[in-house]
N, C-alpha and C positions, 0 to 999 in steps of 0.2 A: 811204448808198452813196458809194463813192470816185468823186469830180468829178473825170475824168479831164483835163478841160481845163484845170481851175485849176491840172494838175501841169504841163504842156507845157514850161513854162522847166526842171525840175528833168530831165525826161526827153531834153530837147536839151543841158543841161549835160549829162547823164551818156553820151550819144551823144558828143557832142565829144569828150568824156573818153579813150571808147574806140577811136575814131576815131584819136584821138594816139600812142595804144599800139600800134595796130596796125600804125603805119611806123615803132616801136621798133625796132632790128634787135635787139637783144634779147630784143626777145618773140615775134619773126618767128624767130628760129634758137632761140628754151629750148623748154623743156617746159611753157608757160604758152598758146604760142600758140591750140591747138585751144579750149580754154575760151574766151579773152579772143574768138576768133571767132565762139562761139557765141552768146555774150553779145551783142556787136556784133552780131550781123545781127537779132537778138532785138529789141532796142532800135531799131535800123532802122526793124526794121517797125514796129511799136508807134508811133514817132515819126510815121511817114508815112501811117498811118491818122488817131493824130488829128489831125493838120493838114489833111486832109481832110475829121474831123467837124467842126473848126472853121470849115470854110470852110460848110460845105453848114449845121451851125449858123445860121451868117450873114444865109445865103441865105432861110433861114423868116425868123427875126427881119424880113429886110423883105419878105417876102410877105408878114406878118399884117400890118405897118406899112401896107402898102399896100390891102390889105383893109381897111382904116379908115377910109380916104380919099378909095377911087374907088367913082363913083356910076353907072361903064358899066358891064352888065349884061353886055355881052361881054369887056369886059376884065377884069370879076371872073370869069369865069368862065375865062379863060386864066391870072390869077392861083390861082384853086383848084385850078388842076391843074398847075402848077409846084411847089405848096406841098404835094400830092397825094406827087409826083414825090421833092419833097425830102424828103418824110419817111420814103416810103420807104429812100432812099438812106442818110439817118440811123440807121434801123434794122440796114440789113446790117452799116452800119458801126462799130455798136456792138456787135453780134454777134461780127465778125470779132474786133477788141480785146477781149471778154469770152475770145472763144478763146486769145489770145494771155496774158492776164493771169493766166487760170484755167486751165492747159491739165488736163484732163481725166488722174487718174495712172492709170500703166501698168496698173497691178493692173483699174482698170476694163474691159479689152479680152480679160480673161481668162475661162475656163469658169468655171461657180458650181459649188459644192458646197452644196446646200440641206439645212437636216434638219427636220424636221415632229413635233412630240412633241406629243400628248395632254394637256391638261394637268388645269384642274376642271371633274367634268361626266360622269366615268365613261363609260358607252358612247357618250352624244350628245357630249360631247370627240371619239371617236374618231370617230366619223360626221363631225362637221366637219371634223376633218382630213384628213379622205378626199375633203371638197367642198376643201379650199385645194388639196390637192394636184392633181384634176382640173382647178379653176381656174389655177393655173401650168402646168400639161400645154398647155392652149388657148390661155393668153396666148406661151408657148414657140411653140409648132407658128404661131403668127400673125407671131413676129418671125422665121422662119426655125431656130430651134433646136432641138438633139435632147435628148431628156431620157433618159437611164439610170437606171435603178433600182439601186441600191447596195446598200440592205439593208432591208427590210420586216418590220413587223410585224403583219401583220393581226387583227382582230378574227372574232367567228364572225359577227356580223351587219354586215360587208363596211365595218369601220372599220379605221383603225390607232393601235395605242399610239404607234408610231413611223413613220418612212421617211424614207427617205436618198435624196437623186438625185443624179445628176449632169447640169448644161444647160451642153449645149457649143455655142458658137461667140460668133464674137468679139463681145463689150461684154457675153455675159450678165450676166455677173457686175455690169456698169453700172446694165442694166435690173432686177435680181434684190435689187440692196442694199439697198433701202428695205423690203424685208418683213420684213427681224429686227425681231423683237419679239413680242409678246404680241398677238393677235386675240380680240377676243372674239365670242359670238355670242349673240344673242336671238331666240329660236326656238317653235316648241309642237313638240314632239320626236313622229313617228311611233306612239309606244308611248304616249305621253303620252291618255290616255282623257278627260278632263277638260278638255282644252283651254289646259291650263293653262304659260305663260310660262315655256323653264328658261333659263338663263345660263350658259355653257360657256366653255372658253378653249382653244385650243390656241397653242404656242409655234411660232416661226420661225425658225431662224438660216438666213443667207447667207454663205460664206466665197467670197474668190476662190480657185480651185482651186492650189495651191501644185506648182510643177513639182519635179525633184531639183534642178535647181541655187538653187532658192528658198530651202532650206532644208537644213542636216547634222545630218542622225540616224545616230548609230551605228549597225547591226545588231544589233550587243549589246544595247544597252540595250533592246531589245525582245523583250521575253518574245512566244511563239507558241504559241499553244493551238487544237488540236484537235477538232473533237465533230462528234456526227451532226446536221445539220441540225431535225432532229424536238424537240431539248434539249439544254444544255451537257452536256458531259462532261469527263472531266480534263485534265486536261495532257497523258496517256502514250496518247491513242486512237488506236486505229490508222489506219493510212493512209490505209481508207477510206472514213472520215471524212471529210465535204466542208468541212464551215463553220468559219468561222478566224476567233481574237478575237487580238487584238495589245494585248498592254499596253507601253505605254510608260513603264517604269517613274521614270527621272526627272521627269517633269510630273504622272505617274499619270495620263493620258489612256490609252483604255478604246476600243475599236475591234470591231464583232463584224460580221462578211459572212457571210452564210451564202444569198443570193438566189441563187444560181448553185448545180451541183449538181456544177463541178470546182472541190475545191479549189485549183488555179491562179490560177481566175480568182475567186474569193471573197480569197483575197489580194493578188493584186492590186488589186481595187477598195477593200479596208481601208485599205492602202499610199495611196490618193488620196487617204481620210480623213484618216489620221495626218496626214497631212504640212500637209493643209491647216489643222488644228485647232492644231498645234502652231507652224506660222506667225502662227496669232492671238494665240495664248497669249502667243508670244513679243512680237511689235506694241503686245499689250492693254498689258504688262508696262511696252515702253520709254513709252509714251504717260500712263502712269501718274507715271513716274520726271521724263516730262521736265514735264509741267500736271499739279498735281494738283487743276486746276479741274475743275470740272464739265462736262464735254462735251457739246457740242447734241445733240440728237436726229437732227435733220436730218445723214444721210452717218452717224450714227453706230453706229443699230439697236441697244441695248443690249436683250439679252433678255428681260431684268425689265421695260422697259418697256409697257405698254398701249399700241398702236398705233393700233388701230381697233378699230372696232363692226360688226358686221355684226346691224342687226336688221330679221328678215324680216317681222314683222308690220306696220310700217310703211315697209316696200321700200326702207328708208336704210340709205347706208353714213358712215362717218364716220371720217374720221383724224385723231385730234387732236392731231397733231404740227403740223398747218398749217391746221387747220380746215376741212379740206374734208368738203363734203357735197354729197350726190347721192340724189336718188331713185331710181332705174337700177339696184336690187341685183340683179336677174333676170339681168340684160346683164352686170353685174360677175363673176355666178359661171360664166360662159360666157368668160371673159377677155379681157371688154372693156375694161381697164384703163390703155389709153395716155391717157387724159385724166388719171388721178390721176397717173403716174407723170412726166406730165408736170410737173404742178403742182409735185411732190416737187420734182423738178430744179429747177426756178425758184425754191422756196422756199431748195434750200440754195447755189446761185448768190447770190443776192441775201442771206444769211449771208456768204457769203464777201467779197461785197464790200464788204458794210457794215464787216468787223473787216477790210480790207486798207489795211496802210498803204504811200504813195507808197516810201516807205525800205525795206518789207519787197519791195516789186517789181522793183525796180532791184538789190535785194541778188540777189534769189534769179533773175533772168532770165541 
């Protein structure tokens, strides 16, 4: 993890630095000034927190010193609570600069676009994905969010091959990004007469919901296709016809609304799709171009991956992106899930801080 202390000299040179520029009258009358400002007051702050974790640092270092040495029983005990006091203090204060070093990107503050597919497991696939999706419904409806339904595919026995939502309000998209991936589940399936163990998977994507100024899609290039809700039909069905597929012919991304029963608003909701799928495509694309390393799990959700376990005969869940386990799977599927998604956060926090370097902070602040 990046020892923000040991950087202090390099973070006060580069405060000085921008300190001097800023009564440039050159950089006070160009077109440099608002950045170099931005910078500056950036560094500022950063600067004047940690000089305050160094002081309050300080301040343990000789409470425990002092805890070593005194043998009154009252004034250790006003020493453990100085030292109580200070660590508190240490805490917020390294909170604060985690905010400042790591600020949280935009895209996190944005609605999700969630998709839920069926994957091995045939009808008990579909039945699970009917329990994540209830379970995101309950964790939603707990952090204040509304969830929309986009496009559905249900089964006869009250599963889905597919479904689409939409969860709006701000951070979903924060809280929501750790579920792409692969779930798995171990279960004894309702129909299952023997008792016996099946193994299913259903898939997860999380997109942040892509606005029109996010992203330019031609009109043209998207093909628009018609049909009756009940089953595809051609290209030429008539009017009215509600359920709308969009193909996006350059990326060949594949878009079908048919939940609604005005075609208005089944294009419309495809329209949130596109845009969002094709904002990924495009991100997956540069992120590829620019590392073609291998990219952590953590923040990343790649959908091929296995994320977790969900096995009910022994009441565990398990993420093996960061090893967490829980006994509590009853509570989990009721979306009790701020403790793991906490966890997630801290696990890819503490990723980022361990690969930041002093140079890339001062570069990019």
């Amino acid at each position: 993890m990046l020892d923000i202390l040991s950087e202090v000299p390099k973070i006060r040179e580069e405060y000085e630095r921008l300190e001097e520029k800023m009564g440039d009258p050159d950089v006070i009358e160009g077109s440099k000034y608002q950045k170099v400002s931005k910078k500056y007051s950036k560094i500022k702050d950063i600067l004047e927190l940690t000089e305050e974790l160094e002081e309050v640092t300080g301040r343990i270092e000789e409470n425990e010193e002092m805890l070593e040495t005194e043998d009154d029983d009252e004034m250790i005990a006003l020493i453990q609570e100085e030292l109580a006091e200070n660590r508190e203090e240490r805490e917020r204060l390294e909170e604060e600069i985690r905010k400042l070093i790591i600020p949280k990107p935009d895209e996190e503050k944005k609605n999700a676009i969630m998709e839920i597919r069926a994957g091995a497991g045939g009808d008990e696939s579909a039945l699970f994905a009917a329990d994540l999706l209830r379970l995101y419904r309950r964790y939603a409806d707990k952090q204040g969010f509304e969830v929309e339904t986009l496009e559905n595919r249900p089964t006869s026995i009250g599963g889905f091959t597919e479904v689409s939502v939409a969860i709006e309000g701000e951070g979903a998209f924060g809280k929501f990004k750790y579920e792409s991936g692969v779930h798995r589940v171990q279960r004894v399936p309702d129909t299952e007469s023997s008792g016996r163990i099946h193994t299913s998977t259903a898939t997860v994507a999380v997109l942040p919901e892509a606005e029109e100024v996010d992203v330019e899609i031609d009109e043209n290039d998207v093909r628009v296709d018609t049909f009756r809700s009940s089953g595809p039909g051609g290209q030429h069905a008539n009017v009215t016809d509600s359920a709308v597929r969009l193909t996006h012919e350059p990326s060949g991304i594949v878009v079908t609304c048919q939940d609604e029963s005005s075609q208005h608003k089944n294009r419309k909701k495809a329209w949130r799709v596109l845009r969002s799928r094709y904002k990924e495509k495009i991100e997956e694309a540069r992120a590829e171009k620019r590392d073609s390393k291998r990219r952590g799990q953590i923040g990343q959700g790649q959908r091929s991956e296995k994320i977790r376990t969900y096995n009910f005969p022994q009441n565990r869940l398990t993420d093996h992106r960061i090893n967490f386990t829980t006994h509590n799977l009853e509570a989990i599927m009721e979306g009790e899930i701020d403790e793991l998604i906490r966890a997630l956060e801290e696990a890819e926090e503490k990723e980022k801080l361990e690969n930041l370097e002093i140079s890339e902070l001062l570069e990019r602040s």
